[in-house]
Structure formats: structure tokens, C-alpha cells
N, C-alpha and C positions, 0 to 999 in steps of 0.2 A: 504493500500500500504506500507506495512513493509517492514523491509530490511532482509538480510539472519539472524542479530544480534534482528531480532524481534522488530526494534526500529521501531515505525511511525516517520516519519520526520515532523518537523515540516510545517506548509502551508506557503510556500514564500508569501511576499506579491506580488501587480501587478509589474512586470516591468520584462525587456530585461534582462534575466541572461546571461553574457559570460563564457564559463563555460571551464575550460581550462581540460583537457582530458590525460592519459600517453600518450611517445613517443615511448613506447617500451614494458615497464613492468608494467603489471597491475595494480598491485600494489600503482604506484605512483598514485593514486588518493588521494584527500584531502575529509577528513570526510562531509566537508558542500558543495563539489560537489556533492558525494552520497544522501545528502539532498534535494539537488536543483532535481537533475533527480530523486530522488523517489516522488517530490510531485510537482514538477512544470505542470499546465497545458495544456501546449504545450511545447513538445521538438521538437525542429528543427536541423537538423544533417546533414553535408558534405556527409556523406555517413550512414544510418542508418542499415545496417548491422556491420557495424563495432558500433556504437552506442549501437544498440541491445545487440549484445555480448558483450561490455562491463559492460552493466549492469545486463546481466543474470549471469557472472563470481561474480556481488557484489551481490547475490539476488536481484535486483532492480527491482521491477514487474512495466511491462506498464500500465497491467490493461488494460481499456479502454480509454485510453489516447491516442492523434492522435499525433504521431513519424512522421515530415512531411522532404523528404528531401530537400536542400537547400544550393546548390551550384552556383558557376557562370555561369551556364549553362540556370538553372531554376529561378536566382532569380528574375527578372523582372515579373514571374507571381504566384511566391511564398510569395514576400515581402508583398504585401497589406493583404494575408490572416492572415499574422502575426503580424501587423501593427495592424488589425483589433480587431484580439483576444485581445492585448495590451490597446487597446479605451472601450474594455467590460470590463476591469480590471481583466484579466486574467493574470499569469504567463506563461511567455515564456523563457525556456531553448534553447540555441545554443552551439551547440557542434561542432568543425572541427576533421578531421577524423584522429589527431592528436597533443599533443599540444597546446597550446593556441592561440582561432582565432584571424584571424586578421593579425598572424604574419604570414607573406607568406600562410594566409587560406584564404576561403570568410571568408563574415561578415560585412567587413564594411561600404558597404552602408544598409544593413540592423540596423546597431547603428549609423550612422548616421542622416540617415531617422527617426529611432525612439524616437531620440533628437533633431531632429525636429519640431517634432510633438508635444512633452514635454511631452514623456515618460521617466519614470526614465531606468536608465542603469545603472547593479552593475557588476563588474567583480570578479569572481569568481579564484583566482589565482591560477596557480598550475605548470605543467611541461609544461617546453619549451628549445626545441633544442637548442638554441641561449644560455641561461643562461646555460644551460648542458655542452657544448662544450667552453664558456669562464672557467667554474670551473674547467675543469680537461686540457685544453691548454698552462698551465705554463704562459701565454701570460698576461700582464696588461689589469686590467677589469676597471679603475676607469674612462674608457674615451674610448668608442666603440662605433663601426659603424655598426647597418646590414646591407648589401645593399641586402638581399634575393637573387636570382636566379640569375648565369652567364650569357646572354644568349648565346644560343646556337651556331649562326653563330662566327665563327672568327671573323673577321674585329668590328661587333657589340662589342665582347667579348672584345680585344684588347681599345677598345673606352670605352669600361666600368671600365675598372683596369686602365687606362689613369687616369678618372675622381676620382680612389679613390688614387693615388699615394702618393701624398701630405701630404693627411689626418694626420693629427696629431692625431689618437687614432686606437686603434685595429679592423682590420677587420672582422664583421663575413660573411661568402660567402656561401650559399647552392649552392650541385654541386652534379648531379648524378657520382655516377660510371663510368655509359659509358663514359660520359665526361672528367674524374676526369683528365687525361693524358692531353687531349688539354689544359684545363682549367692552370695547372700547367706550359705548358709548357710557355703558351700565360705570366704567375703570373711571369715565372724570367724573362723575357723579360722586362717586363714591369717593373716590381718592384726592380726586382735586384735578381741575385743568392743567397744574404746572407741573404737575409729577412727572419726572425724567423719565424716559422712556425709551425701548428699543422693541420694534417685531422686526425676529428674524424669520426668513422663509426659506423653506429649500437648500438649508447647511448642507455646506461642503457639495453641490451640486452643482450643475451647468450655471444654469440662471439662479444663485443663490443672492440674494437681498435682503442687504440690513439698515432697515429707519431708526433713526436715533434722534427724538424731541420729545417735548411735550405732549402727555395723552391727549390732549386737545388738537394740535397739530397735528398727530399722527391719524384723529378721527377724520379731522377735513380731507386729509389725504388719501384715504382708505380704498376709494372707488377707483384710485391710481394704480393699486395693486393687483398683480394679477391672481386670481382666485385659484390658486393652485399649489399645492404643495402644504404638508404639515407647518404650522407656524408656531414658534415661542415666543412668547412677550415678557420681558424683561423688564421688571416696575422697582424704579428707585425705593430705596429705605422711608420708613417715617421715621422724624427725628423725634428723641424724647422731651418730653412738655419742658420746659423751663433748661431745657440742655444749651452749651451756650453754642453758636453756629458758627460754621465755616462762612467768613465772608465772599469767600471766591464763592462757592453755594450758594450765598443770597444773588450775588452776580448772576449767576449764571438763569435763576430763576427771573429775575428785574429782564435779563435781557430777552430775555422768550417773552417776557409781558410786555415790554417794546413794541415787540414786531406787531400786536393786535393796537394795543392802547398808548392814550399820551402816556407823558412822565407821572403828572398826580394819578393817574388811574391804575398805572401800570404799578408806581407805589402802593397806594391802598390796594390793590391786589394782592399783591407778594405779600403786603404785613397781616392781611387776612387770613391768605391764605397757607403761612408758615406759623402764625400766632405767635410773632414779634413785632415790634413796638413799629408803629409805622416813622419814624426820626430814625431809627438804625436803617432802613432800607433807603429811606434818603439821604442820608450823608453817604453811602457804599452808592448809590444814585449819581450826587454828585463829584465823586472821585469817578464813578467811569465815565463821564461827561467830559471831566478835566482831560483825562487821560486819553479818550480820541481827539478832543481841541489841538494835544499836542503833538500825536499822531499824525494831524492834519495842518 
């Protein structure tokens, strides 16, 4: 069971591999995934067409290896047979039909269950939407949130961006297309017009695109995007009440409230909408005023 590179991979030992999969481009696989799916035992797979082809694109031969699927759908009568193979001391590879399981994939009661049991479980690291989308959203990574999927009803939606408002670290939010409008419109409601913001579309793919403003801008623009592809939205931190601010931050908020409003409005904006004193946003006002005068 060689690879295209003529390499035999070496024989994993027994245990749960999670084996994290591209999002996009084939390419991003990691050499010791290629290892694991050319000799692991049993492969289990979200969708094993997409499986398959992944590994026919690396040379990865099945051979006679059983490729079993293994979703939310199936897994209450797929788990034991792989549980089972696990108790033989066979290797078992899990693949999701994108990116690393677990995260908004199945999976995990299948590695639950299997540390249960007191099988070993190695995760296998590799590409994932979430880390994809905080790397290229300008947005601070050192303290973030997934909360996965919006749902879909309003009112449920609205009651879900309620619960993340607060939050003192960066949002990451999966959100189709179709949605992407509602979703945005429910995010400045809720969050605020000026909340920094990025939807990413299509990582790591041909036509991949990344907006980075204001949820309010990014609404106006919405109709500009093309409806296609899985999208992340990336929503700046909320600050703590009475915490003292980054002036470059009040900056960077005054000047997105520029582009809509005067100076006085665009002040009483920001001071509203950050709940500081509106005389600190205009004196940081008028330093970046001075500061292009001199530019110019």
C-alpha cells in the first residue's frame, strides 16, 4: 500500500486516529495524515467519496481495506463496528468531509466512547476553517470563541448573538450564504454597527475572499458577494465595562463612523456605542484631524 512517492507508510499502531482533512485545496494535507490513510486499518469517513478522492489525488491505495461511512445519521449503528475493530487492536482512521473532526463535524461520540473504553486516541492535526479564517481576519487571535453554526430561525439567531455579546474574545461564527444577509443583519442589531469584522469565503480556494469592516458595512455590501461557498464570520471582542481602551481602537472605530456620519455624529456614535465618555473620543477625534492636516 505505497503512496504515489512509492513510500510504504509506516503500520500505525492500535488506536482512534483523528485525522484532520483540507478545506479547500488538496494540497493542504500533512505528510503523517497521508501515513495514517495509507496504512491505517479501518478508515471511517463523513462522506467516503469525498474520502476516496482524496486519497486517489495523493496515490493512497485502499487496497482491500473497508472505507466505512460514519456520520450523525449512521453513527449509532456504525460506532460498535469500530469500537470493535479498536478491542482487536486494529487501527482506525476518521476522516470529516472537511477539516478537522469534531469541529462543527461528527466524531465525537465516537472518541468519546473510545476513551471510554480505554482506547488510545491521537489526533492527527492539520487544516481547519476556524484557525484559517482567525489568520487572515486582521481580528485578535490570542482569546476566541467558536460558537459553530447561527441557527437558522431568527428569534433562535437573535438569542444566540445575545449570548455571545459580552464575550471578551473574538468571535468565530459558521454561516451559509443563503443566510449570510439575515445573519449580518440580526450581528449589528445585536452587536453594534461598528463591531470589526471579517467574512471569509471559500479559504484556501480558487476564488477565496476576505471583507474586513464594520458589521454595518459588510451588510451594505452583502449583495456584492457571490453566494457560494461555506462562509466564516469573524466578530471582534466586546470590551469589559469600565476597562480602560486602546486608543488606536477608539481610532479605528471614529474612522468607520467617518465614512457614514459628520465629526459630532460620528463622535456620539463611537461614545455610545463603546460606553465611553463622548470628550475621550473627541480629543482621539481631534489628534487624527491634526494628524492628516499634517499629512497633507
Amino acid at each position: 500500500m505505497g503512496d504515489a512517492a512509492g513510500r510504504t507508510p509506516p503500520k500505525p499502531t492500535a488506536a482512534l486516529y483523528i485525522v484532520a482533512t483540507p478545506i479547500g485545496n488538496a494540497r493542504d494535507i500533512t505528510l503523517r495524515a497521508l501515513d495514517i490513510l495509507g496504512a491505517a486499518d479501518v478508515i471511517a469517513a463523513e462522506d467516503t467519496r469525498s474520502a476516496r478522492r482524496l486519497m486517489e489525488i495523493h496515490g493512497v491505495a485502499l487496497a482491500d481495506r473497508p472505507i466505512l461511512a460514519y456520520h450523525d445519521h449512521n453513527g449509532p449503528a456504525v460506532r460498535p463496528r469500530l469500537l470493535a475493530a479498536l478491542s482487536e487492536g486494529r487501527s482506525v482512521a476518521y476522516v470529516s468531509d472537511a477539516g478537522t473532526p469534531m469541529v462543527a463535524d461528527p466524531g465525537f461520540v465516537l472518541a468519546r466512547e473510545a476513551i471510554a473504553a480505554g482506547h488510545r486516541v491521537e489526533a492527527v492535526p492539520g487544516a481547519s476553517a476556524v484557525l484559517a479564517a482567525l489568520t487572515v481576519s486582521g481580528l485578535p487571535t490570542d482569546r476566541f470563541l467558536f460558537a459553530g453554526f447561527a441557527p437558522a430561525q431568527a428569534g433562535a439567531r437573535r438569542r444566540f448573538l445575545e449570548g455571545l455579546r459580552d464575550i471578551e474574545a473574538t468571535l468565530v461564527i459558521y454561516e451559509t450564504p443563503r443566510r449570510l444577509k439575515s445573519f449580518l443583519k440580526d450581528a449589528v442589531a445585536v452587536l453594534g454597527p461598528d463591531r470589526q469584522a471579517a467574512v471569509c469565503r471559500e479559504l484556501t480556494k480558487r476564488f477565496e475572499e476576505v471583507r474586513r469592516m464594520p458589521l454595518q458595512d459588510l451588510l451594505g455590501g452583502v449583495e456584492e458577494m457571490v453566494a457560494k461557498g461555506e462562509c466564516v464570520v469573524v466578530v471582534d471582542r466586546a470590551e469589559a465595562a469600565g476597562r480602560p481602551r486602546d486608543p488606536a481602537e477608539i481610532g479605528r472605530h471614529l474612522a468607520a463612523a467617518l465614512q457614514r456620519a459628520s465629526f459630532k455624529d460620528a463622535v456620539r456614535d463611537v461614545s455610545e456605542s463603546l460606553g465611553i465618555p463622548r470628550r475621550e473620543v473627541y480629543q482621539i477625534g481631534l489628534r487624527m484631524q491634526g494628524h492628516a492636516d499634517e499629512e497633507n
